[in-house]
ZAMARFI-715800 format. One record per residue (C-alpha): residue in three letters; chain; x, y, z. Coordinates in steps of 0.2 Angstrom, whole numbers, plus 5000, padded with zeros to 4 digits. Layout:
<vextors>
<vextor ala,A,<X,Y,Z>>
...
</vextors>
This chain:
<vextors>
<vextor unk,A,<5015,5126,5036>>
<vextor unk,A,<5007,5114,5026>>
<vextor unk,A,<4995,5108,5041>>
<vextor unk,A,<4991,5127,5044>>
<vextor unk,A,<4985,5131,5025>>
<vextor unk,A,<4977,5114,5025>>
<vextor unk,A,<4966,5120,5043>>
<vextor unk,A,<4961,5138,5034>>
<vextor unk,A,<4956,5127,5018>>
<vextor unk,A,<4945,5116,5030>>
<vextor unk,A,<4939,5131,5041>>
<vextor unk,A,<4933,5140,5024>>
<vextor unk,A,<4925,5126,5020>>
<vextor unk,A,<4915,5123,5034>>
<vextor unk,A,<4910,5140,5036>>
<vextor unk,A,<4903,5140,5018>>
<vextor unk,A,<4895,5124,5021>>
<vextor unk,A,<4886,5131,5036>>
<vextor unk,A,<4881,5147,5029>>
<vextor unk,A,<4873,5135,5012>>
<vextor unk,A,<4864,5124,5027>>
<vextor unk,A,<4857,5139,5035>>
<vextor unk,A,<4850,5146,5020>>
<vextor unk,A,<4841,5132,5014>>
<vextor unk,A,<4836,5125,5032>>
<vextor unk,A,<4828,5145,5032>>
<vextor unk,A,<4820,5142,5016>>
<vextor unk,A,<4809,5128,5019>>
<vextor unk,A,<4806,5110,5011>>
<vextor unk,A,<4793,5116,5001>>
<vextor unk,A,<4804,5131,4994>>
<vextor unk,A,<4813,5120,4988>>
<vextor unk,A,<4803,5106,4983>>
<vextor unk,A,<4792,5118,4970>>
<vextor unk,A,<4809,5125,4962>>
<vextor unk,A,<4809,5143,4971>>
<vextor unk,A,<4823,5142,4980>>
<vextor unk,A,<4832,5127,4969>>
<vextor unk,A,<4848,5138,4969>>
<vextor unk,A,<4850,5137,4984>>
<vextor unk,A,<4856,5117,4983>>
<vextor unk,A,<4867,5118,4970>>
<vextor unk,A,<4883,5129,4978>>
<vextor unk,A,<4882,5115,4992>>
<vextor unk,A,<4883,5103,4981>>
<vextor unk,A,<4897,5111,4974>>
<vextor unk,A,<4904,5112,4991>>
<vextor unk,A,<4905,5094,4992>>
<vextor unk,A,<4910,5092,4974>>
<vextor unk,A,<4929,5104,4979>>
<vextor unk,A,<4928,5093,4995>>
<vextor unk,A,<4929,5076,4988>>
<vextor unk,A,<4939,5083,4976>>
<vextor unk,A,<4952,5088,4990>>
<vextor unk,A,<4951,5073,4998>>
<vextor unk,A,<4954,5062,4985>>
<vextor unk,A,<4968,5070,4978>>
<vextor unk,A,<4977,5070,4996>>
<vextor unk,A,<4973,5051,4996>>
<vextor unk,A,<4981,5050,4979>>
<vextor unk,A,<4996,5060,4983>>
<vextor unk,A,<5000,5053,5003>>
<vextor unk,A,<4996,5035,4997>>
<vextor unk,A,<5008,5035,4979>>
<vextor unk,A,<5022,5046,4993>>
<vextor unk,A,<5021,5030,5005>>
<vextor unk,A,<5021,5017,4993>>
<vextor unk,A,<5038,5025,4984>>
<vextor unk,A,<5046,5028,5002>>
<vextor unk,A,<5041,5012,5007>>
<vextor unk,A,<5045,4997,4997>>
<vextor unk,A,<5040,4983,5009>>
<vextor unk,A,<5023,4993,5009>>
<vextor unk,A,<5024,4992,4990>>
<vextor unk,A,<5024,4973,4988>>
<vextor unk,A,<5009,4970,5000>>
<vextor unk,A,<5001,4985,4990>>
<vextor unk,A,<5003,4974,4973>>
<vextor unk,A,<4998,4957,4982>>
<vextor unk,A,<4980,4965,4988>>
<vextor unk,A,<4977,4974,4971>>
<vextor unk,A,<4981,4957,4962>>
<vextor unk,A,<4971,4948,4973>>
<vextor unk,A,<4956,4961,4970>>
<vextor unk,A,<4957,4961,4952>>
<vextor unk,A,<4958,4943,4953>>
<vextor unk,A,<4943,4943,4963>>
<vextor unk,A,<4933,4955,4948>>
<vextor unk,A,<4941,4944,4936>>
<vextor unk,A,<4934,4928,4944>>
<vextor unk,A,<4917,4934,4946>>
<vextor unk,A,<4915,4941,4930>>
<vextor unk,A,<4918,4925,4922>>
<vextor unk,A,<4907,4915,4933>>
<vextor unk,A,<4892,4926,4934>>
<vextor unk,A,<4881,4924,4916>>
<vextor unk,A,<4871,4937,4907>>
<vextor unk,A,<4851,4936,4910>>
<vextor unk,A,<4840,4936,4898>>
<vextor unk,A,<4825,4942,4904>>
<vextor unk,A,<4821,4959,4902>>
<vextor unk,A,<4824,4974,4914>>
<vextor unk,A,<4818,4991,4912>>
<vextor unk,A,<4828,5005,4917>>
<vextor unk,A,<4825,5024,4914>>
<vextor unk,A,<4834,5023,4897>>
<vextor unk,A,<4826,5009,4892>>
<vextor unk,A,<4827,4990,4893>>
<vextor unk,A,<4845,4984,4901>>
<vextor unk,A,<4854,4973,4890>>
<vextor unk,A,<4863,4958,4893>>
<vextor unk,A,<4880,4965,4894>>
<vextor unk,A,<4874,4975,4908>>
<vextor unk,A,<4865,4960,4917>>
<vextor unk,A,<4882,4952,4916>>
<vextor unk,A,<4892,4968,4926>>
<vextor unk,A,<4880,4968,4938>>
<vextor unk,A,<4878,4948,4941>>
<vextor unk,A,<4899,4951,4941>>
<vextor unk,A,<4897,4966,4955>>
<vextor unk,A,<4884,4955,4965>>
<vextor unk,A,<4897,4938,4964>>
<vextor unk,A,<4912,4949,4970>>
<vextor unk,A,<4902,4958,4984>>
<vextor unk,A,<4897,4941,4990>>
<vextor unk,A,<4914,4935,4989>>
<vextor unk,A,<4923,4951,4998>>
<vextor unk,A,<4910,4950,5013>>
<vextor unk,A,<4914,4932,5014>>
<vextor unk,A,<4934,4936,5015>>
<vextor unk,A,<4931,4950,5026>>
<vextor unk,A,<4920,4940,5039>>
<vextor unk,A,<4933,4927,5037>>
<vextor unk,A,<4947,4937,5041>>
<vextor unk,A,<4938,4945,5057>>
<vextor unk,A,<4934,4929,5063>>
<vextor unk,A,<4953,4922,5060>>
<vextor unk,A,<4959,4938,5070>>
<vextor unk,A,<4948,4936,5083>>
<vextor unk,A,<4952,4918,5086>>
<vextor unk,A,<4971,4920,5087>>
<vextor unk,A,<4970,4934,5097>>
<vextor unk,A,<4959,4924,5108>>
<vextor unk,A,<4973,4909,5107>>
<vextor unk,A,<4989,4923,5108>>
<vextor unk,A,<4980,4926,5127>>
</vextors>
């Protein structure tokens, strides 16, 4: 029943999305560029808005479901999220504030600012580095397994 509501939900959706892409594909770039036909962007936007929505809430729901009904699941669950936050944690503290000056739309970034993003840069860096790691230590031992 739930799958059936759930493919009508969708279907609605994507007709709505199709009928907002046909009327502003019909309007023309420049239409829209100048600000005459502006309203037509905004209910697909607003499409997209109810559709992350949806999908991020059935994320929710179906992950919090699994990880109750499956307690084995639960404990891996913990040890990644630990390790992520260890990884933010980490990086945070390594990276520094900069001092030099950076301007942004709002004005000049501070240093607390530099600091998160120095902090986002070093854990990027070390997540690819794990990642590429972990591919290549999968493909080995499957390669050994053989």
């Amino acid at each position: 029943m739930l799958h059936k509501i759930l493919k009508i939900i969708a279907a609605i959706l994507s007709l709505a999305g199709i009928v907002s892409l046909i009327r502003i594909i019909a309007a023309g770039d420049e239409a829209i560029k100048t600000g005459e036909k502006a309203g037509l962007v905004d209910p697909m936007a607003y499409i997209a808005y109810i559709i992350l929505i949806l999908v991020l809430a059935f994320v929710v729901v179906f992950v919090i479901k699994n990880l109750f009904t499956n307690t084995s699941g639960l404990k891996n669950t913990l040890i990644g999220v630990g390790a992520f936050a260890a990884v933010l944690i980490i990086s945070y503290i390594v990276s520094g504030g900069d001092t030099m000056k950076y301007k942004l739309q709002e004005g000049v970034a501070t240093e607390g600012q530099s600091h998160m993003v120095g902090a986002g840069l070093t854990a990027f860096y070390v997540l690819i580095i794990v990642a590429a790691l972990a591919m290549i230590f999968s493909g080995v031992k499957k390669v050994i397994s053989k």
